[in-house]
Each structure stands twice: as structure tokens, then as C-alpha cells.
C-alpha positions in Angstrom: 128.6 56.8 104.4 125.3 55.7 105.3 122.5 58.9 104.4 125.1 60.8 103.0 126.6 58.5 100.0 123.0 58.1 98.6 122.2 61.8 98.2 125.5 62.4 96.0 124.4 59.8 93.4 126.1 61.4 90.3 123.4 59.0 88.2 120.3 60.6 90.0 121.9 64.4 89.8 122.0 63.4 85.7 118.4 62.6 85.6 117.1 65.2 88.0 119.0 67.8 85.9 117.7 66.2 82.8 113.9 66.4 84.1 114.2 70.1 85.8 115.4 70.6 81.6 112.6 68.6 80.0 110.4 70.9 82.5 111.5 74.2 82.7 110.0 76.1 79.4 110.0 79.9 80.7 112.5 81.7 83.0 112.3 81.2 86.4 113.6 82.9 90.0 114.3 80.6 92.9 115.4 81.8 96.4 117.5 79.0 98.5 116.3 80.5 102.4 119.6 79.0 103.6 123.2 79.7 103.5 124.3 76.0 104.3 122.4 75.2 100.6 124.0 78.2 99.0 127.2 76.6 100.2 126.0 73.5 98.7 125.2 74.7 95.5 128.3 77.0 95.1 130.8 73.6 95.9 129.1 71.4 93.3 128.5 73.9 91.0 124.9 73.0 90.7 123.5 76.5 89.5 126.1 76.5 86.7 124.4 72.9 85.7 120.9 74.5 85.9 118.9 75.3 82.3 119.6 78.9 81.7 115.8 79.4 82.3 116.2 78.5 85.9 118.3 81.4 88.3 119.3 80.4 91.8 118.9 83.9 94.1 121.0 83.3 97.0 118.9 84.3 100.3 119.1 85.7 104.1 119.4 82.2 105.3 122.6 82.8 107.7 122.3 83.3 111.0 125.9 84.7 111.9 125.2 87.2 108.4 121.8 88.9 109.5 123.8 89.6 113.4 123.2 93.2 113.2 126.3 95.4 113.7 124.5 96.7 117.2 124.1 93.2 118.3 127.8 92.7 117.6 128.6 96.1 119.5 126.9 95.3 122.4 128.6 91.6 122.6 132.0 93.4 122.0 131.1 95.7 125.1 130.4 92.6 126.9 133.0 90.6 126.4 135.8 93.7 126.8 134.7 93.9 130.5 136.1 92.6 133.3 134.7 89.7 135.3 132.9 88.0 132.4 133.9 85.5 130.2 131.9 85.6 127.0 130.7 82.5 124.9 130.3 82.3 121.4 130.5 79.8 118.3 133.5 79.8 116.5 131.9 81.5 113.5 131.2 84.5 115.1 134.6 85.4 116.2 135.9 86.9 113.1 132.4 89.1 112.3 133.4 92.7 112.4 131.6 95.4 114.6 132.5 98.8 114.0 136.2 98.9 115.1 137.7 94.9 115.9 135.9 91.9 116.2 135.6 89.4 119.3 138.7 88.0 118.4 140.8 91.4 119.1 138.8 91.7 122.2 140.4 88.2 123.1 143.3 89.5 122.0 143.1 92.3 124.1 142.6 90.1 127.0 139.1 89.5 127.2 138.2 86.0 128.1 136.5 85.2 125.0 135.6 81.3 124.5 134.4 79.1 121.2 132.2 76.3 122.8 130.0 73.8 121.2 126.5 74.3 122.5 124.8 76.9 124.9 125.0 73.7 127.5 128.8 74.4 127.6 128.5 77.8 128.6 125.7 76.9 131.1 128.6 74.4 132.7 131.4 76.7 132.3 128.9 79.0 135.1 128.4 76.5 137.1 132.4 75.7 137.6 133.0 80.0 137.7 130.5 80.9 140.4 132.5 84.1 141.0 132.4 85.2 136.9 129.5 85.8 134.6 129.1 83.6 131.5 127.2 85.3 128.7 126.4 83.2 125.7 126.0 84.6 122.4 122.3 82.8 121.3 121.9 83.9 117.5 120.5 81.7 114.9 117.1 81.1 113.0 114.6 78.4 114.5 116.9 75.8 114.4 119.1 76.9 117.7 116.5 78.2 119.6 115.7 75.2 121.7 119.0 74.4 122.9 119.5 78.3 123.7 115.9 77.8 125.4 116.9 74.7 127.3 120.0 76.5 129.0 117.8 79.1 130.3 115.1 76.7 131.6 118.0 74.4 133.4 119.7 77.4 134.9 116.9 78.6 136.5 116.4 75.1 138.0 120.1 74.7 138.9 119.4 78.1 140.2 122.3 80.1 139.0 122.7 83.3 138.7 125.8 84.0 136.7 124.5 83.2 133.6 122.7 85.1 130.5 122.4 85.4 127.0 122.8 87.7 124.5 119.5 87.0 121.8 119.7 87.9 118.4 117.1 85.0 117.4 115.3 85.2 114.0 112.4 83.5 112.5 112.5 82.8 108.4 108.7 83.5 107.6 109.1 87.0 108.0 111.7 87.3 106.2 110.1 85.6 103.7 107.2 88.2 103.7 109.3 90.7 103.7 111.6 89.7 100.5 108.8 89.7 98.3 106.9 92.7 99.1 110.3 94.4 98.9 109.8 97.0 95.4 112.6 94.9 93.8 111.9 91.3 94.6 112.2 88.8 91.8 111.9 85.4 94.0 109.2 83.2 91.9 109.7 80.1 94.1 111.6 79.2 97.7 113.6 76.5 98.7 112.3 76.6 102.2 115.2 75.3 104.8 114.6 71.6 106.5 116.5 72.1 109.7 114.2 75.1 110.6 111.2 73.2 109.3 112.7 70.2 111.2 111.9 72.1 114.6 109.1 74.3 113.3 107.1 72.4 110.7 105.4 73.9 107.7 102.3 75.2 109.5 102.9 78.9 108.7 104.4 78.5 104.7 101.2 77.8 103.1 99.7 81.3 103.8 102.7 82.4 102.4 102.4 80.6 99.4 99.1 81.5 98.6 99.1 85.4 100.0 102.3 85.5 97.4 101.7 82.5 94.6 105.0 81.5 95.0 105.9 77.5 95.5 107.8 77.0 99.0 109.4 73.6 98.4 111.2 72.1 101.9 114.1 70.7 100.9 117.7 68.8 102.4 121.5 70.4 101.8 122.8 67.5 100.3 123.5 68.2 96.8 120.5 65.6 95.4 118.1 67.3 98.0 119.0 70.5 96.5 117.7 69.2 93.0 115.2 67.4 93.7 114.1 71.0 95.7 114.6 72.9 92.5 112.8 70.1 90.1 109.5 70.2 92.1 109.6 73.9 92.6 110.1 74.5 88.9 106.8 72.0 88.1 105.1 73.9 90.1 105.7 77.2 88.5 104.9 75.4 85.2 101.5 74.2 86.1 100.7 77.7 87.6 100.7 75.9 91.4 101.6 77.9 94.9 101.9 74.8 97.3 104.3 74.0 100.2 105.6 70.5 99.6 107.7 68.6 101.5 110.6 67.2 100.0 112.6 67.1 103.3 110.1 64.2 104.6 113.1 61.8 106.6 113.3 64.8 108.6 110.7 67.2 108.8 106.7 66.7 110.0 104.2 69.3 109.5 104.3 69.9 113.0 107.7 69.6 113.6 109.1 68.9 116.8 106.2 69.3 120.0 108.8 69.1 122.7 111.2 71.8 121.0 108.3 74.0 120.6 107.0 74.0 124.1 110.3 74.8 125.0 111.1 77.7 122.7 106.9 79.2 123.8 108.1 78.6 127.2 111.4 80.8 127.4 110.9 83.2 124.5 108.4 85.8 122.7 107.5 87.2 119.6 109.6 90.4 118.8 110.5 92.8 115.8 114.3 92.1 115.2 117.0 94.5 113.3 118.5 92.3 109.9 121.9 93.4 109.0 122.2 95.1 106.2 118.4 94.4 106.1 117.3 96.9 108.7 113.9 95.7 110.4 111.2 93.3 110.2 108.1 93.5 112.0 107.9 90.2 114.5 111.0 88.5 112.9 112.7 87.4 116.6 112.4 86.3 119.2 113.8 87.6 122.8 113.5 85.8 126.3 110.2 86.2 127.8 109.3 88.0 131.3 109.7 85.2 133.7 113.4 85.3 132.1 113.9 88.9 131.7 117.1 88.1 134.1 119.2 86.0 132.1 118.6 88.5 129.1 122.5 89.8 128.6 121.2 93.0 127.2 119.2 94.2 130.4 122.4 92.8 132.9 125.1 94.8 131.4 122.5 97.3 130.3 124.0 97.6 126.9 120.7 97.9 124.9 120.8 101.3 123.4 123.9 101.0 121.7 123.3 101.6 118.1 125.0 101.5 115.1 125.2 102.5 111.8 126.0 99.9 108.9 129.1 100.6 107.0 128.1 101.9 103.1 130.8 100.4 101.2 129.7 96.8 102.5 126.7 95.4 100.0 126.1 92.4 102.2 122.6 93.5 103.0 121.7 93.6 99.1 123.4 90.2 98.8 121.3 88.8 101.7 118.4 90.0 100.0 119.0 88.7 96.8 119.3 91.7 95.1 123.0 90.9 93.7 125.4 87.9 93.6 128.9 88.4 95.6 130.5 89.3 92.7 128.8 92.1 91.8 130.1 94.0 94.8 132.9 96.3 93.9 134.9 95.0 97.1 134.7 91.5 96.7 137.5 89.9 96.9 139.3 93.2 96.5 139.1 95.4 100.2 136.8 92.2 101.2 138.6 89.0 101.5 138.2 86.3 104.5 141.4 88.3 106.2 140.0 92.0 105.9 135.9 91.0 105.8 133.4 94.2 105.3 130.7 91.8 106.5 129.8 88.9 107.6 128.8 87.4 105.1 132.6 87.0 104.0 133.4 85.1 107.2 130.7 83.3 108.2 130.4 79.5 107.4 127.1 79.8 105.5 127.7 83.2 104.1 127.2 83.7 100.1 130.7 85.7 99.5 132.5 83.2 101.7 131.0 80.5 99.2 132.0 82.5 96.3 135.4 83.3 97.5 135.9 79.7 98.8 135.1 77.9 96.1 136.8 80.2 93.6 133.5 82.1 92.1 135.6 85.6 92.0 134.3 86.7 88.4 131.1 87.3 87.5 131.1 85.2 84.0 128.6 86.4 81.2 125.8 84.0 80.1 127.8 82.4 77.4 130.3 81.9 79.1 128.7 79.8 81.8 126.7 77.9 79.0 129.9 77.0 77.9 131.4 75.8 81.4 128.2 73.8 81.7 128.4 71.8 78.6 132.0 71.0 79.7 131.2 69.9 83.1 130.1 66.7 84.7 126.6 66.9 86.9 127.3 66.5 90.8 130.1 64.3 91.5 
């Protein structure tokens, strides 16, 4: 397939992996920002083809994963009343909130609904004068102007049955966050290219120097993914801290005007809550004044629920890098796609589903993943 064939070129992954090898002398930390490249990796295997001086740390790059448990409370509350039918991606059905998950709530006989795009749910209100539609808008930069775009046409279509439930989140601050965190260990970033794609690269190079860490924009195919690693690691070898762009067919330093007028248009700065993160200082976004009434929380007035994270789920210290999947006691024990702690076990970009998908269930000692190396052929 045309732009997908090319960028699983087992030739180039061979000579990619045989330059980050000629160029990677001392040991070296790189975060991957998103869960859709640590889904990459994990299916080809590429951080078991790495040197052994170059560590992939898995990072808080899912949207469905960082959903606080409050957030999913309050759309459980939501969706359980009556009068309301409640609009989600499919990947958020199965993410547990303190007791069920949206999909017992449908089971229950709440008119729960997996749609494709925020426009769906805007049409569904449209159809269903007499019911309210909530959609559930979560999601780094990358969803935010379609969420944005439903807001801005039902005001014009003038309807006033619709809202959404925001749990937007912006990757800088995380960013900032990880490495001022006591423990960090992140020496480089993979920076996502769909959220650069929208946003551009204007706010990573103050990152990159405030921290000295390279932020290198790269793809989710797995030849992006190398090519990602191979300049970040040259970087850290010539003792440089620049954003570079290895994402170019798709991302411009000022990403994408229109999206961004949109998204300043509808929504505002705001500190958000990061599950098993806890919170980060002006890390979302929520739905400015002049759309204060399509915001799902202030309708159904279900903003002071609060809950507590459960302690025997380590998502959060997989999110931030702290620990691979398999170091959690639970994994793939009392956590397993059918009985998730977290989400990061069910969602489609989460590390433990990765791990658990793709078979990673042991955590294998440094010899012995040499020695699965040596016997493996690069990306296939």
C-alpha cells in the first residue's frame, strides 16, 4: 500500500538499526510520548532489536489511559440517567470507574452508543430533539478540533440538546512534568506527529533547552519509529538539545491555522487531573465561557464527584515511565483485558494492552533479550 509499504522496508530497518549501533556509545533513555508508537514498537519488536545502550521508556501518550477515574464517574452518572443517550468511542467502553464500566451501564439499560466522530453525536441530537446527547470529548491535541467543530456547529444549528463531557489534555505539560518528576530518567523524546500535525513544534524547543533533552517528531510506522530513535540518539552523542522534525510529510512548524483557530475559539487553558498521574498545572483544556452551556459537567452538574484511584493498579507509574507492564505484580494475573485494573489494559494505545497483546507477559533479564535479539530478523 501506497505510504504504508515504504515505511516497513525490512532493508532500511537493517541499516537504520545498524547506524543507531555504529552511533550509540553510552547508555541512553528515550521516552515514546505516544501509545499508538508503543504499540508499534511492542508488535515489531523494535526495542528488543535496539543496542543494549539504548532503553525505550514507554510514556503518558494515551488519551483513553490518562481519563481520570472522576472523569469516568461522572460519565457513568451521565449515561445511567434517564432521558440521555451518551456517546463515546468504542475504546472507552470497557475503562473501569469505581464499580462497572459504561458498558454495564448499557447493560443496565442505559442508552450508551460507540460512534465514529463527535459529528455523529452532534446528528444523533439533531434527529432526538426530545433526548440529550452528551459526547465523551477526551484526547490529546489531536481530537480537539473535531470536538471543537461540534460545539461551534451546534450553536449555529442552534441546538440545545447537546454537550460534551471534556477531559482534553495537552502533551507539553506533561512533558514538563515527567522530567522534573524526582525519578525521571527520560534523556530524549520521541515527540508524537499527529499532535504536532495540528499543533506544530512551536512550544518543544523551550522544552528542549529548559531540560537538554532532544525532542525528535517522529511517524508510527515502524521505519518512522527508527529513524525517531537514530536522530534522537546522535543527538545525545554530540551533546545537542534540538527539536527536529522527522515527521516532515505531515507536520509544519505551525501546524494546522484553521484547527487552531478553532480549538482558541471554543476552548481554554485549564489544569487537568492525569490518572494515575494526579495533576498538572495548565495540561487541558475545557470549553470556554461563550460555551459554558454545552459543557456536560455544568448540565448534569456532576462536577464534584471525586474519586480515589485504586492502589493495587500501577498504571500511573507505567504512564509515567517509572516501570514496564510487567513489573506490575497484577499484570496479566488479576489484570487481564477481561478483568482490567486500568485502563491502560484496555485501551487501544495502552502499554499493558501492548504487552499483553503481543505476548510480552515476562519481564526477560538482559541476557536473555540479547539473546532473542541476535536470533531475530529486524522489522518485517
Amino acid at each position: 500500500m501506497r505510504y504504508l509499504d515504504e515505511f516497513n522496508d525490512p532493508g532500511l530497518a537493517r541499516r537504520l538499526l545498524d547506524e543507531i549501533r555504529a552511533t550509540a556509545t553510552r547508555p541512553w533513555a528515550l521516552m515514546e510520548v505516544c501509545g499508538g508508537q508503543t504499540h508499534s514498537i511492542i508488535r515489531h519488536g523494535i526495542d528488543q532489536l535496539l543496542p543494549e545502550q539504548v532503553e525505550l521508556i514507554h510514556g503518558p501518550g494515551c488519551p483513553v489511559c490518562v481519563t481520570p477515574l472522576e472523569v469516568i464517574d461522572r460519565a457513568l452518572e451521565i449515561a445511567s440517567r434517564p432521558g440521555v443517550i451518551f456517546c463515546s468511542f468504542g475504546d472507552m467502553l470497557r475503562v473501569p470507574g469505581s464499580d462497572r464500566d459504561l458498558f454495564r451501564v448499557k447493560g443496565e439499560g442505559g442508552d450508551v452508543r460507540v460512534v465514529y466522530s463527535p459529528l455523529d453525536a452532534l446528528e444523533l441530537a439533531r434527529r432526538h430533539p426530545d433526548r440529550e446527547v452528551v459526547f465523551f470529548a477526551i484526547g490529546f491535541e489531536t481530537t480537539a478540533p473535531a470536538n471543537a467543530m461540534a460545539v461551534h456547529q451546534a450553536r449555529r444549528l442552534g441546538l440545545t440538546n447537546f454537550s460534551l463531557l471534556v477531559s482534553h489534555v495537552r502533551v507539553p505539560p506533561a512533558i514538563e512534568a515527567i522530567m522534573t518528576a524526582p525519578a525521571c530518567r527520560v534523556q530524549g523524546f520521541l515527540a508524537a506527529g499527529h499532535v504536532c500535525s495540528v499543533m506544530g513544534t512551536a512550544e518543544y524547543p523551550l522544552l528542549a533547552e529548559r531540560f537538554r533533552v532532544p525532542v525528535v517528531v517522529t511517524g508510527f510506522e515502524p521505519l518512522d519509529v527508527l529513524d525517531g530513535i537514530r536522530l534522537a540518539v546522535r543527538q545525545l552523542e554530540r551533546g545537542e538539545h534540538r527539536v527536529e522534525n522527522a515527521y516532515a510529510r505531515a507536520v509544519r512548524e505551525d501546524g494546522n491555522p484553521a484547527a487552531l483557530r478553532m480549538i482558541e475559539e471554543v476552548f481554554e487553558v485549564t489544569d487537568r487531573n492525569w490518572r494515575g498521574i494526579g495533576p498538572i498545572p495548565a495540561s487541558g483544556w475545557r470549553l470556554t465561557d461563550a460555551f459554558r452551556a454545552y459543557d456536560a459537567e455544568h448540565r448534569f452538574d456532576v462536577a464534584g464527584i471525586r474519586t480515589e484511584e485504586p492502589a493495587e493498579c500501577r498504571s500511573g507509574d507505567v504512564l509515567q515511565g517509572l516501570i514496564k507492564p510487567t513489573e506490575c505484580a497484577a499484570f496479566g494475573t488479576t489484570c487481564t483485558p477481561r478483568t482490567p485494573l486500568g485502563a491502560t489494559m484496555v485501551s487501544s494505545e495502552g502499554a499493558c494492552a501492548a504487552y499483553y497483546l503481543y505476548r510480552r507477559m515476562n519481564a526477560p533479564t538482559p541476557q536473555a533479550e540479547r539473546a532473542e535479539r541476535e536470533e531475530m530478523n529486524p522489522v518485517a
